[in-house]
C-alpha positions in Angstrom: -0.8 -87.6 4.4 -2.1 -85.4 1.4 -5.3 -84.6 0.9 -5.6 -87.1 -2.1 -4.4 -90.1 -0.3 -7.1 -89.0 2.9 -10.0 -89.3 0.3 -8.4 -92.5 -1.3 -7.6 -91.4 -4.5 -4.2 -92.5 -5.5 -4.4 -92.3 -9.2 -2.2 -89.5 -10.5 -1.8 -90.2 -14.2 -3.6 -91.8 -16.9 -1.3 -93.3 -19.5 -2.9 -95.5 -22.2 0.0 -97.5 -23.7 -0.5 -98.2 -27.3 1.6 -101.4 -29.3 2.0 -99.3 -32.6 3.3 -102.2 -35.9 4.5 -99.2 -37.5 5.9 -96.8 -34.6 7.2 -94.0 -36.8 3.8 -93.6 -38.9 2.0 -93.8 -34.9 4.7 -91.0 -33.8 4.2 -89.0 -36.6 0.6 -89.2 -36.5 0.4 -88.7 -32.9 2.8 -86.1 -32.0 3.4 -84.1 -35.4 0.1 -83.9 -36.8 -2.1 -83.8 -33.5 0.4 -81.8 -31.3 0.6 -84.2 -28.9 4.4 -83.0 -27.8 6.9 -85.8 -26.4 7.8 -86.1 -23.0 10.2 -88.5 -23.1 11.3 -91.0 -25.4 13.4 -94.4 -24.3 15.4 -97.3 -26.5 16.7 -100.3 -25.4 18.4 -100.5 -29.1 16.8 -101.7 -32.4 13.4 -101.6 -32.5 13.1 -101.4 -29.5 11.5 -97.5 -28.6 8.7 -95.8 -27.2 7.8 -92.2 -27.2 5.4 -90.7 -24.3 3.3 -88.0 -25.4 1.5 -85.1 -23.7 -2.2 -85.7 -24.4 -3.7 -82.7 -21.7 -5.9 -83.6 -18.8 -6.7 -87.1 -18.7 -10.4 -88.4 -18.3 -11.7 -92.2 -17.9 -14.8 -92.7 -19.2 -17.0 -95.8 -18.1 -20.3 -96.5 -20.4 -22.8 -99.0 -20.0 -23.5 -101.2 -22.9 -26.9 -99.3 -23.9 -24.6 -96.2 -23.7 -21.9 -97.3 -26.3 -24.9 -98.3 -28.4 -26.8 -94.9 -28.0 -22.9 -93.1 -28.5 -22.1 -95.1 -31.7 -26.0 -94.2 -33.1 -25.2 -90.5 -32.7 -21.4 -90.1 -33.4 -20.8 -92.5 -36.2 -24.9 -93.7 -37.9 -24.4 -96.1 -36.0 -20.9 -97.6 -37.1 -20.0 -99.5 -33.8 -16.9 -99.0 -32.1 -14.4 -101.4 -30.1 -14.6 -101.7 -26.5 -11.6 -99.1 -25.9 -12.5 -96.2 -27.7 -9.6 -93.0 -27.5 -11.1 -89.4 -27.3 -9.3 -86.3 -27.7 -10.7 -83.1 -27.0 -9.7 -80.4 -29.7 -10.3 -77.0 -30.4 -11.6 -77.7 -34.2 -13.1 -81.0 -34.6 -13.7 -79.9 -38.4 -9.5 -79.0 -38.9 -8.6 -81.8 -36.6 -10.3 -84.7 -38.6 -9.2 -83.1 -42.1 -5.9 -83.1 -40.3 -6.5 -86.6 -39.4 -7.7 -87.8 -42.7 -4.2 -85.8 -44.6 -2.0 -87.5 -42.3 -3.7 -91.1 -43.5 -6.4 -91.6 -40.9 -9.9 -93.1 -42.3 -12.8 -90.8 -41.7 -15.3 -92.7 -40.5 -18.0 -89.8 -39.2 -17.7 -86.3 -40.3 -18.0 -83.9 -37.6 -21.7 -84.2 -35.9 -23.4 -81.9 -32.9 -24.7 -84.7 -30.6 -27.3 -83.8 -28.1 -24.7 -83.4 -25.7 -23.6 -80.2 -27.4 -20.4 -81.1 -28.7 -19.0 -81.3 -32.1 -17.7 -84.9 -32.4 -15.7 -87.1 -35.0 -14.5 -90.3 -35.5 -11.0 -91.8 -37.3 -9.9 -94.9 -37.8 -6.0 -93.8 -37.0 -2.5 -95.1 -36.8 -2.0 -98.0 -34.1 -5.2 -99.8 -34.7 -7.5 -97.0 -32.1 -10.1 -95.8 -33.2 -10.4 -92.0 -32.1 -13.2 -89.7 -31.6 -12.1 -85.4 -31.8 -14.5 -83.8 -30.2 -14.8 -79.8 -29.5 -17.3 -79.0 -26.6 -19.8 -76.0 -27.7 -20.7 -75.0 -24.1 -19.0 -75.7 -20.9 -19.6 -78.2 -18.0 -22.0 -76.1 -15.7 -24.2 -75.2 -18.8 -24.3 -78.5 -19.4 -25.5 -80.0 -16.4 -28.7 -77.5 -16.0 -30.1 -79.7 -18.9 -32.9 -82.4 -18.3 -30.3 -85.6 -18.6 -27.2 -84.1 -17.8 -26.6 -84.0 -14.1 -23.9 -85.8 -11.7 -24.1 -88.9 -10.5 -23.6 -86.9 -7.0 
C-alpha cells in the first residue's frame, strides 16, 4: 500500500472537463494563447474531438457562500461570478489578461491586489468559464503569518 492510499487520499488528478460550442476558438484560446500545451488529443471522427491540456498543479478550492460574495466584492466591484469559477495562476496577471482580452476574451476586472496579496483578474473566456489570472506577490509561508490567513490545521 503507498503512502497515499494509507492516509486515504486517492485523488491523483484534477481534470475539469469543459463542453466548448466552438472547440477550435476554446483550443486556440486555451492552449495557444495561455500555454496551456496538449497532452493528448482523441476523435472519434467528425466533430467529434477533445484536446487535454496541461494546466500545472491542480488545486480545488471550496468557498462558503459569504466567501464567494466577499471574493466577487474584491476581484471584480462586486460583479458576481457563477458557482464554478476557473483560476489559473500566471506569472503576469497584467500580460495574461491583455493576452486574454487580444485573443477575444471580455475583461471584466482589470488586474487588482486583493488583501490576500495577489494580483488578480477576471475574463469572461472561450467555453462559457469565467476565469480569474492571478499572480501571487509573496509566497504561502509569508502568507499565513498574517492575522486571517492561517490553516485550517
Amino acid at each position: 500500500m503507498s503512502d497515499d492510499s494509507a492516509r486515504g487520499q486517492r485523488v491523483r488528478q484534477l481534470r475539469v472537463v469543459v463542453e466548448a460550442e466552438d472547440y477550435d476558438a476554446a483550443v486556440r484560446f486555451y492552449r495557444d494563447v495561455l500555454g496551456m500545451g496538449e497532452i493528448a488529443a482523441f476523435s472519434e471522427g467528425g466533430d467529434d474531438r477533445v484536446a487535454i491540456l496541461e494546466a500545472g498543479r491542480a488545486t480545488f478550492e471550496i468557498a462558503s457562500p459569504a466567501h464567494k460574495v466577499a471574493i466577487d466584492r474584491v476581484e471584480a466591484d462586486g460583479i458576481p461570478s457563477p458557482k464554478i469559477r476557473i483560476a489559473f495562476e500566471v506569472d503576469d496577471s497584467e500580460a495574461a489578461t491583455r493576452d486574454a482580452e487580444a485573443a477575444g476574451a471580455e475583461v471584466v476586472a482589470e488586474p487588482v491586489l486583493t488583501p490576500w496579496m495577489s494580483l488578480n483578474s477576471r475574463v469572461e473566456a472561450p467555453a462559457g468559464l469565467t476565469v480569474t489570472f492571478f499572480e501571487e506577490t509573496e509566497d504561502s509561508h509569508e502568507r499565513t503569518q498574517r492575522d486571517g490567513f492561517g490553516t485550517n490545521d
